[in-house]
VEXBADREN-775765 format. One line per 2 residues: number of its first residue (from 1); their letters; for each residue z negated, y negated, x of C-alpha. Coordinates in nm, 2 decimals. Layout:
NUM = a = Z Y X | ...
***
This chain:
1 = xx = -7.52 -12.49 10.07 | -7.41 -12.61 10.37
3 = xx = -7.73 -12.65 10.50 | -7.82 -12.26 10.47
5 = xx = -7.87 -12.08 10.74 | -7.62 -11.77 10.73
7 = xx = -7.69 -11.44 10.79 | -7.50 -11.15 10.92
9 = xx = -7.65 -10.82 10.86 | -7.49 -10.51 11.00
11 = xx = -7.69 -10.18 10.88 | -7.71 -10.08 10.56
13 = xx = -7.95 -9.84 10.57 | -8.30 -9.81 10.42
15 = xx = -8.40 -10.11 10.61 | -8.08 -10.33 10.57
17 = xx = -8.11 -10.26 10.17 | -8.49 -10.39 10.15
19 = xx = -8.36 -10.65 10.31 | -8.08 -10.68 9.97
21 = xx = -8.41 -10.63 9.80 | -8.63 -10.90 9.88
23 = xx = -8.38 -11.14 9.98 | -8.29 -11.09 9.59
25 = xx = -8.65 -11.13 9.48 | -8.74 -11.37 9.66
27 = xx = -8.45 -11.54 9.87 | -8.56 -11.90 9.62
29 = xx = -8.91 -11.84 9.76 | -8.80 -11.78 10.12
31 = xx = -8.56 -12.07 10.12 | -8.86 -12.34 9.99
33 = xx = -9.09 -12.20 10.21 | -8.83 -12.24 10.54
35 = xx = -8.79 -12.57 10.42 | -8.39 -12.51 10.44
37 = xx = -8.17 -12.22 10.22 | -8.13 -11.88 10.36
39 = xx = -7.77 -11.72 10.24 | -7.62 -11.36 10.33
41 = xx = -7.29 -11.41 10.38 | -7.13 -11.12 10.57
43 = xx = -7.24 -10.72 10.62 | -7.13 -10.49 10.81
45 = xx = -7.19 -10.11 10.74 | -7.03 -9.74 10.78
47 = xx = -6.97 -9.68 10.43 | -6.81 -9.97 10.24
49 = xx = -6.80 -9.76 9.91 | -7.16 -9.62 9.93
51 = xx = -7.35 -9.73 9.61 | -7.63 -9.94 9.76
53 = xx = -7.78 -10.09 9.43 | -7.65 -10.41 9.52
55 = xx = -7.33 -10.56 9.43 | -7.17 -10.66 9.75
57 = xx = -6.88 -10.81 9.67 | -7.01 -11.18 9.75
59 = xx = -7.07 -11.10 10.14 | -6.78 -11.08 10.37
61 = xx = -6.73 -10.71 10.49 | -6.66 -10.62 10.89
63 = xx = -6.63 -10.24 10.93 | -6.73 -10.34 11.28
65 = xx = -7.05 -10.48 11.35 | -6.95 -10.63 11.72
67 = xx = -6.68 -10.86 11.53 | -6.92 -10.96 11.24
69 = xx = -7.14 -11.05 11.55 | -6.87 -11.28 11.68
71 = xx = -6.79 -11.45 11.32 | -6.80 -11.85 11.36
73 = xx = -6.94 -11.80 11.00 | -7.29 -11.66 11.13
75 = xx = -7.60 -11.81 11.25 | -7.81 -11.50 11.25
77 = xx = -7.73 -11.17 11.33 | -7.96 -10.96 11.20
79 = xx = -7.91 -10.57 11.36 | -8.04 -10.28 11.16
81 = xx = -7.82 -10.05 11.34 | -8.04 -9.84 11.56
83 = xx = -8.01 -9.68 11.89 | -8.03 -9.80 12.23
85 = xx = -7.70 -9.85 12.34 | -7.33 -9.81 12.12
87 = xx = -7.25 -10.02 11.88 | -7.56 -10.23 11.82
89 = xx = -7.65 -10.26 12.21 | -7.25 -10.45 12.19
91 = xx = -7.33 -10.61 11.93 | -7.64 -10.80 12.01
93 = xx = -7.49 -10.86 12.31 | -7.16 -11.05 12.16
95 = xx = -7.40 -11.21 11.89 | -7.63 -11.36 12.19
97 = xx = -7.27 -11.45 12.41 | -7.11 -11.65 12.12
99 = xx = -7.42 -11.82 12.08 | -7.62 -11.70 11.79
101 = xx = -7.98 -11.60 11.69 | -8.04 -11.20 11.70
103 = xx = -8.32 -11.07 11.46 | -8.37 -10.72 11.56
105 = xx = -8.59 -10.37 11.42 | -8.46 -10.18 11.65
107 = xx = -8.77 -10.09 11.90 | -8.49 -9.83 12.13
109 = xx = -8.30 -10.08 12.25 | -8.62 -10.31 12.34
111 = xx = -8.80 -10.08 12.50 | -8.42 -10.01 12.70
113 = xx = -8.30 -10.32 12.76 | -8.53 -10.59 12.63
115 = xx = -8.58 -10.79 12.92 | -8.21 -10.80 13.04
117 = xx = -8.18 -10.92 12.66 | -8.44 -11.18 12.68
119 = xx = -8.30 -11.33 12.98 | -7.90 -11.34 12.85
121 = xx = -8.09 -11.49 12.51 | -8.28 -11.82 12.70
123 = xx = -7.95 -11.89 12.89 | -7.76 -11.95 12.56
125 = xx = -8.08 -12.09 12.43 | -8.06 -11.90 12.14
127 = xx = -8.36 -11.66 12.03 | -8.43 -11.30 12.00
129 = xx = -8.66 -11.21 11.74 | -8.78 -10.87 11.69
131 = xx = -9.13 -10.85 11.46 | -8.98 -10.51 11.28
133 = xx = -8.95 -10.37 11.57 | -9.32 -10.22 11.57
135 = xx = -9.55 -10.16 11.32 | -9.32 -10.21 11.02
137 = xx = -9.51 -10.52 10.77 | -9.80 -10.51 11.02
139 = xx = -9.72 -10.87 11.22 | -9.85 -10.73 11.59
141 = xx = -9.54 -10.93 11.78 | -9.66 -11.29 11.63
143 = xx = -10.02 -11.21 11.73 | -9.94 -11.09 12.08
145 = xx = -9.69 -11.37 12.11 | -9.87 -11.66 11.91
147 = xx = -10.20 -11.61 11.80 | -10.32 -11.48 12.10
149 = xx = -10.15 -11.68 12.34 | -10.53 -11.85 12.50
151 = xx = -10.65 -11.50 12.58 | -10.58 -11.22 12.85
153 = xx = -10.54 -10.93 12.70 | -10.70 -10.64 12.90
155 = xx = -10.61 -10.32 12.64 | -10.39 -10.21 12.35
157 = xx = -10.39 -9.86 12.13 | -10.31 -9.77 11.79
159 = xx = -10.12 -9.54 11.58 | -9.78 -9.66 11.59
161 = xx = -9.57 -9.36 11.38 | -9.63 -9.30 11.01
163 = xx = -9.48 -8.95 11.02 | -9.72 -8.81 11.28
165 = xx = -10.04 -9.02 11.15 | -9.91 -8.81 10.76
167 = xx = -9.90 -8.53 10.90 | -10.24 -8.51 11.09
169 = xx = -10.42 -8.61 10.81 | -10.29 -8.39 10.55
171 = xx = -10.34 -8.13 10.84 | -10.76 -8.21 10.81
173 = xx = -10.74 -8.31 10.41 | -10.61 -8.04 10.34
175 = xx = -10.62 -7.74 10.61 | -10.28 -7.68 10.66
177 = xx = -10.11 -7.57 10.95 | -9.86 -7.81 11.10
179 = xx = -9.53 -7.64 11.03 | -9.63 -7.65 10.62
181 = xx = -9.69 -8.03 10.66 | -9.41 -8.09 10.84
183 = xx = -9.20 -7.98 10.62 | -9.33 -8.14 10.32
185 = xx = -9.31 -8.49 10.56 | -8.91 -8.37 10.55
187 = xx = -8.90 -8.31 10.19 | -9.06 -8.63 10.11
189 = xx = -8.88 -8.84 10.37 | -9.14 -8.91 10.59
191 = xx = -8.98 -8.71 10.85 | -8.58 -8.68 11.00
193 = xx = -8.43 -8.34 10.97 | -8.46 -8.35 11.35
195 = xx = -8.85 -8.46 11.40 | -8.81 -8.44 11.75
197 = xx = -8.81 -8.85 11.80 | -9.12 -8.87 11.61
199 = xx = -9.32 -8.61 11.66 | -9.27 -8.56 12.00
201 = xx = -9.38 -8.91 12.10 | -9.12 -9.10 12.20
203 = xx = -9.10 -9.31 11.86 | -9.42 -9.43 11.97
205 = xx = -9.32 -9.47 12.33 | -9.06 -9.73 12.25
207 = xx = -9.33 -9.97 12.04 | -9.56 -9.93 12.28
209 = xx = -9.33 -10.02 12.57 | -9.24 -10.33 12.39
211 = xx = -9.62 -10.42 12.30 | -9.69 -10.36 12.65
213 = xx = -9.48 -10.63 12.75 | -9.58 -10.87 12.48
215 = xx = -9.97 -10.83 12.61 | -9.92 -10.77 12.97
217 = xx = -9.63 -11.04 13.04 | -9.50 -10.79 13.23
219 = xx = -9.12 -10.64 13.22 | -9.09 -10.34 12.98
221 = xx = -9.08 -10.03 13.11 | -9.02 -9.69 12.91
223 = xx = -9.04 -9.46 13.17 | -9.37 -9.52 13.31
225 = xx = -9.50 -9.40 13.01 | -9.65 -9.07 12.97
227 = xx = -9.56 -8.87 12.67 | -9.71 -8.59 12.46
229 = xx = -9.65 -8.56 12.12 | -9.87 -8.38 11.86
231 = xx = -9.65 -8.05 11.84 | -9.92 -7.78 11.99
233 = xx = -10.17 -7.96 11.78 | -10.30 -7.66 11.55
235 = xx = -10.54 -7.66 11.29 | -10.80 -7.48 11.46
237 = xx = -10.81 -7.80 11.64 | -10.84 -8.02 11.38
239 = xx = -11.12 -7.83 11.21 | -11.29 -7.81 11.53
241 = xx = -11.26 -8.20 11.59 | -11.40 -8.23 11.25
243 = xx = -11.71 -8.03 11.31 | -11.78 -8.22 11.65
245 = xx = -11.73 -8.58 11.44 | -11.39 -8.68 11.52
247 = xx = -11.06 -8.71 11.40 | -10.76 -8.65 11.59
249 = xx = -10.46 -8.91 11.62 | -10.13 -8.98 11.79
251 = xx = -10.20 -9.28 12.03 | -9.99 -9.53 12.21
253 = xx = -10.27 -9.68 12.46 | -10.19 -9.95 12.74
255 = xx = -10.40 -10.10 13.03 | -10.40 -10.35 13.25
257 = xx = -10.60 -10.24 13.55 | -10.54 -10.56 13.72
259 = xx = -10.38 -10.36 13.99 | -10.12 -10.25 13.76
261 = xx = -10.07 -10.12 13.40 | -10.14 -9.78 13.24
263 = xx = -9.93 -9.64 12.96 | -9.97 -9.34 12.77
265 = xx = -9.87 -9.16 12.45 | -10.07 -8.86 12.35
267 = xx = -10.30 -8.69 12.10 | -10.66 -8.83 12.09
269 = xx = -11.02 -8.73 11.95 | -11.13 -9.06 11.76
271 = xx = -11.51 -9.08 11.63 | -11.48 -9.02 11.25
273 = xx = -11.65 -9.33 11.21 | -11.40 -9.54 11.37
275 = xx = -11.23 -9.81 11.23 | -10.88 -9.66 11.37
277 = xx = -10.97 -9.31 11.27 | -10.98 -9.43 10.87
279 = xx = -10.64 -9.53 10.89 | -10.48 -9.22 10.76
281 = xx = -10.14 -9.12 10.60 | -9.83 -9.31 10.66
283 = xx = -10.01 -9.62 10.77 | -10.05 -9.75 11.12
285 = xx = -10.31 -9.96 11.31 | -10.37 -10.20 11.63
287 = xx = -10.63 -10.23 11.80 | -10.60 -10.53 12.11
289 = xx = -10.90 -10.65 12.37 | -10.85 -10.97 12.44
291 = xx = -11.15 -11.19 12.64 | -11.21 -11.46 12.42
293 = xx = -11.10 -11.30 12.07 | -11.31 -10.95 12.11
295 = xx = -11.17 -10.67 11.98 | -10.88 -10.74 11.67
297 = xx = -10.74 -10.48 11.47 | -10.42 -10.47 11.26
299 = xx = -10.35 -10.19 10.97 | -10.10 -10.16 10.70
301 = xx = -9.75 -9.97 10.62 | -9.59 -9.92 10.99
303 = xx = -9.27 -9.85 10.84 | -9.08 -9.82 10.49
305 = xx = -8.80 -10.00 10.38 | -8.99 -10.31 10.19
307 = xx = -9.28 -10.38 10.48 | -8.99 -10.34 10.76
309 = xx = -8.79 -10.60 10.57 | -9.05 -10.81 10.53
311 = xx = -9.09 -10.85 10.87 | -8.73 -10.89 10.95
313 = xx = -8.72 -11.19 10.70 | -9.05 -11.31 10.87
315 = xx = -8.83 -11.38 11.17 | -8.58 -11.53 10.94
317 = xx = -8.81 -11.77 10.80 | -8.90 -11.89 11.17
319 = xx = -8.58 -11.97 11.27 | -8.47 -12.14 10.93
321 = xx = -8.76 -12.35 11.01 | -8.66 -12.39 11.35
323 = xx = -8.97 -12.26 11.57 | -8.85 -12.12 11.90
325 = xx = -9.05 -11.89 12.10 | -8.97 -11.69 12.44
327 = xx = -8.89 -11.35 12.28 | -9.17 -11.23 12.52
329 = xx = -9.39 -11.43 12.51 | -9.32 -11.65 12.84
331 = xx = -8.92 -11.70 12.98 | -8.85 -11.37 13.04
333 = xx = -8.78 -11.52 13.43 | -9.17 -11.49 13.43
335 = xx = -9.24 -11.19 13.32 | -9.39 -10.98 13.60
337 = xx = -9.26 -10.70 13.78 | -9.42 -10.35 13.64
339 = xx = -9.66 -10.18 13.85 | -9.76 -9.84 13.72
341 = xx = -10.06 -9.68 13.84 | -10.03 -9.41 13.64
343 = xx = -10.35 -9.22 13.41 | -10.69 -9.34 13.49
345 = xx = -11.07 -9.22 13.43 | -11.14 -9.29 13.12
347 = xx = -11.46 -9.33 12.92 | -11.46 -9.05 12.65
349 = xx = -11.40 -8.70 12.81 | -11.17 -8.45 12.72
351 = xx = -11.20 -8.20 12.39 | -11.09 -7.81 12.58
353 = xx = -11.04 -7.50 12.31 | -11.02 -7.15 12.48
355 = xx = -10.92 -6.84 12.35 | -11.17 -6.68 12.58
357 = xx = -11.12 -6.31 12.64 | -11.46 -6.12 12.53
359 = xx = -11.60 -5.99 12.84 | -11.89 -6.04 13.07
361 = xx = -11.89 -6.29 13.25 | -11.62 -6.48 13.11
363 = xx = -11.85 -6.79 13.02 | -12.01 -6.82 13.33
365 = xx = -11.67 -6.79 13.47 | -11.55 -7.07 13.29
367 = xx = -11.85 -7.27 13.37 | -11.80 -7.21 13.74
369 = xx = -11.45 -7.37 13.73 | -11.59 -7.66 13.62
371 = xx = -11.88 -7.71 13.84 | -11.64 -7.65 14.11
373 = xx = -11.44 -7.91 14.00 | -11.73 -8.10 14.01
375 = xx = -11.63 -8.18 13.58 | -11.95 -8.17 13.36
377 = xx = -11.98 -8.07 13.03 | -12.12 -8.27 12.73
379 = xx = -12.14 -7.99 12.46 | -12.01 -7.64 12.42
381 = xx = -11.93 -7.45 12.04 | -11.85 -7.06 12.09
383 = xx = -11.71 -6.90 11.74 | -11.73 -6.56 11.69
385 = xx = -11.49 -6.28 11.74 | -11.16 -6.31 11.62
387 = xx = -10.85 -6.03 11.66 | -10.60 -6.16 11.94
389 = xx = -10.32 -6.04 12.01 | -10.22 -5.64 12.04
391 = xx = -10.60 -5.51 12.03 | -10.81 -5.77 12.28
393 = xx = -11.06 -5.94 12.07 | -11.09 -6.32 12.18
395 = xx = -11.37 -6.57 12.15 | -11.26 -6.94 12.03
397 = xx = -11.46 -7.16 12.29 | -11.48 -7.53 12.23
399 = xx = -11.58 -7.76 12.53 | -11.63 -8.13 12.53
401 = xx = -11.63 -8.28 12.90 | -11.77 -8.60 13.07
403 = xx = -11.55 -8.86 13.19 | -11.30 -8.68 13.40
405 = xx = -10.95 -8.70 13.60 | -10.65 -8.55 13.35
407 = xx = -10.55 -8.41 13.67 | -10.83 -8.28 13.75
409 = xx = -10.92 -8.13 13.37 | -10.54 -7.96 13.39
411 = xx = -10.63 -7.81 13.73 | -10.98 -7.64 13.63
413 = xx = -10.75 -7.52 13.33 | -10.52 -7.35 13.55
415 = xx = -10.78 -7.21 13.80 | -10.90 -7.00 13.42
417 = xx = -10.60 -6.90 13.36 | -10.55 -6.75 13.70
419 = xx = -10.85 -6.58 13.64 | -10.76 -6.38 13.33
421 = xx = -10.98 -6.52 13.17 | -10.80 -6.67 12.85
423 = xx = -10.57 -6.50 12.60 | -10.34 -6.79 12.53
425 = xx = -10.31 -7.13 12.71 | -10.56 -7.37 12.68
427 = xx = -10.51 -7.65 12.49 | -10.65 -7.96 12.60
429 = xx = -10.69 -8.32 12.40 | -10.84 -8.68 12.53
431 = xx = -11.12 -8.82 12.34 | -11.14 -9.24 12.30
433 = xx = -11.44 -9.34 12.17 | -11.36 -9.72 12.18
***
């Protein structure tokens, strides 16, 4: 076999042992369709006694992943590590510096340091391949970085994180309350015992960061995103999304404005009838506007051990064959400096739920604000009475507004609740109808 190409893996986690799997199942495949043999020959994980289902006793073992990245005996290091700086961060680094190809899933330390990356990468002229790092099976890097390589791409949104997109929909299946779901997402493994990463956004952050990049040709850039994660989603909100024909679902959504690029994470209101609004449970979707393709969208498992691997092996099979491609898109040299300008008007609105205290007036009140701040309303739903809290009786209130500043939404919201006019904070949620 000495014309294999030789792998390095280091991560032997849920990821690392699909990898075992299908390179197992179908390593005879892989090899006749790369045209050349494809043969694991060294690991590199914390636990070299953990029971993986594999007999491992065939691969050399490093207990350090930074001095399996330096072996002579490698051509590919393949990181499943994690985490944006540490030990993998070194180790792609050494791998790149001694000259050999980096297949990575690890979306953190993309969305960190992915163009510095790129850059080191082209001057050893080796390549940095990173399809697993978004969207699990679903093949959004090759598209943005291949397939769609004759068009300007103008926008790009989706649901990029399984645990949240599981635990909104068994939130409107099934009328749960978030906490319940959450935990049952934990139970199953859907969900860390710390949900923060997902939950709170910032899973979705780092794909979109990368994608943004990909589209865009521009350097990545995390922090100009703007986060929200689904936490104060309740189900009063889902229920009253469903009554008005929408769904809800965590977004990653990117711009190009021409004068610079929007990113944002956040919550949305999706028309029921929506192709992305279908895509429910653990799966993810992607949805990119490009000017001479139309509108193109991607769905299948965003994450899992088997479709992550098969992605990672994906970018095996390219460089067995030898195919070479900017790990951007364009020599990362090119890529343009990000410009952020920040949230934009937006065709859709905004979905507004107010536990509005029951007293005269308060409506008209409300409706002032809003004229004031010169934000029209589309449709209004008032439920009855409910019991708030200690004995003031409150009345759910359910706005749906024209196109609007967020600014300017978030400042009529406050101007209410400077009034007196609401029993708990208002909770406020964009709506994309496209």
């Amino acid at each position: 076999m000495t014309n294999a190409l030789r792998l390095g893996l280091a991560g032997l986690g849920n990821v690392g042992v699909g990898v075992l799997d299908l390179l197992k199942s179908n390593g005879g495949l892989l090899g006749q369709r790369a045209g050349r043999p494809v043969a694991l020959t060294a690991i590199s994980a914390r636990s070299r006694s953990k029971n993986r289902g594999h007999d491992l006793s065939p691969f050399a073992w490093f207990d350090d992943p930074v001095k399996l990245a330096a072996s002579p005996d490698v051509d590919v290091f393949v990181e499943l590590i994690g985490g944006d700086s540490g030990p993998a961060k070194e180790a792609v680094e050494t791998a790149i510096a001694t000259g050999k190809h980096v297949v990575t899933a690890n979306k953190a330390l993309l969305a960190r340091h992915g163009a510095a990356l790129a850059r080191a990468a082209e001057a050893r002229d080796v390549q940095l391949s990173f399809e697993a790092a978004v969207a699990g099976g679903i093949p959004i890097i090759k598209v943005l970085r291949e397939g769609l390589a004759g068009n300007r791409v103008k926008k790009l949104f989706g649901i990029m994180n399984g645990t949240c997109n599981y635990i909104l929909t068994k939130m409107g299946d099934e009328g749960r309350a978030f906490a319940d779901v959450l935990r049952e997402a934990q139970e199953l493994g859907y969900a860390e015992a710390d949900p923060t990463f997902d939950i709170g956004g910032f899973d979705t952050a780092h794909k979109l960061a990368v994608l943004t990049s990909l589209a865009f040709g521009t350097e990545v850039n995390l922090d100009a995103i703007t986060i929200e994660g689904i936490e104060a989603v309740t189900i009063d909100d889902i229920r009253n999304a469903g009554d008005l024909g929408f769904k809800i679902k965590l977004l990653g959504v990117a711009v190009d404005h021409g004068n610079g690029i929007e990113q944002r994470v956040h919550p949305t209101l999706l028309p029921k009838d929506s192709a992305v609004s279908e895509t429910d449970g653990v799966f993810n979707a992607v949805v990119v506007k490009g000017d001479f393709v139309g509108d193109l969208m991607m769905e299948g498992r965003g994450a899992g051990a088997h479709p992550t691997a098969s992605a990672v092996v994906g970018d095996i099979a390219d460089l067995a064959r030898g195919q070479r491609t900017p790990a951007f898109g364009i020599p990362a040299d090119q890529l343009r400096r990000y410009h952020n300008v920040g949230n934009q008007p937006h065709t859709g609105g905004f979905y507004v739920a107010l536990e509005l205290l029951d007293r005269p007036g308060s409506v008209a009140a409300v409706a002032k604000v809003f004229a004031d701040m010169q934000i029209s309303i589309e449709s209004i739903v008032q439920r009855g009475l409910t019991r708030g809290s200690g004995v003031r009786e409150t009345a759910p209130f359910i706005l749906i507004t024209h196109d609007a500043l967020d600014a300017t939404v978030r400042q009529a919201l406050a101007h209410i609740r400077q009034q007196n006019l609401v029993a708990l904070p208002p909770r406020v949620i964009r709506i994309e109808r496209t």
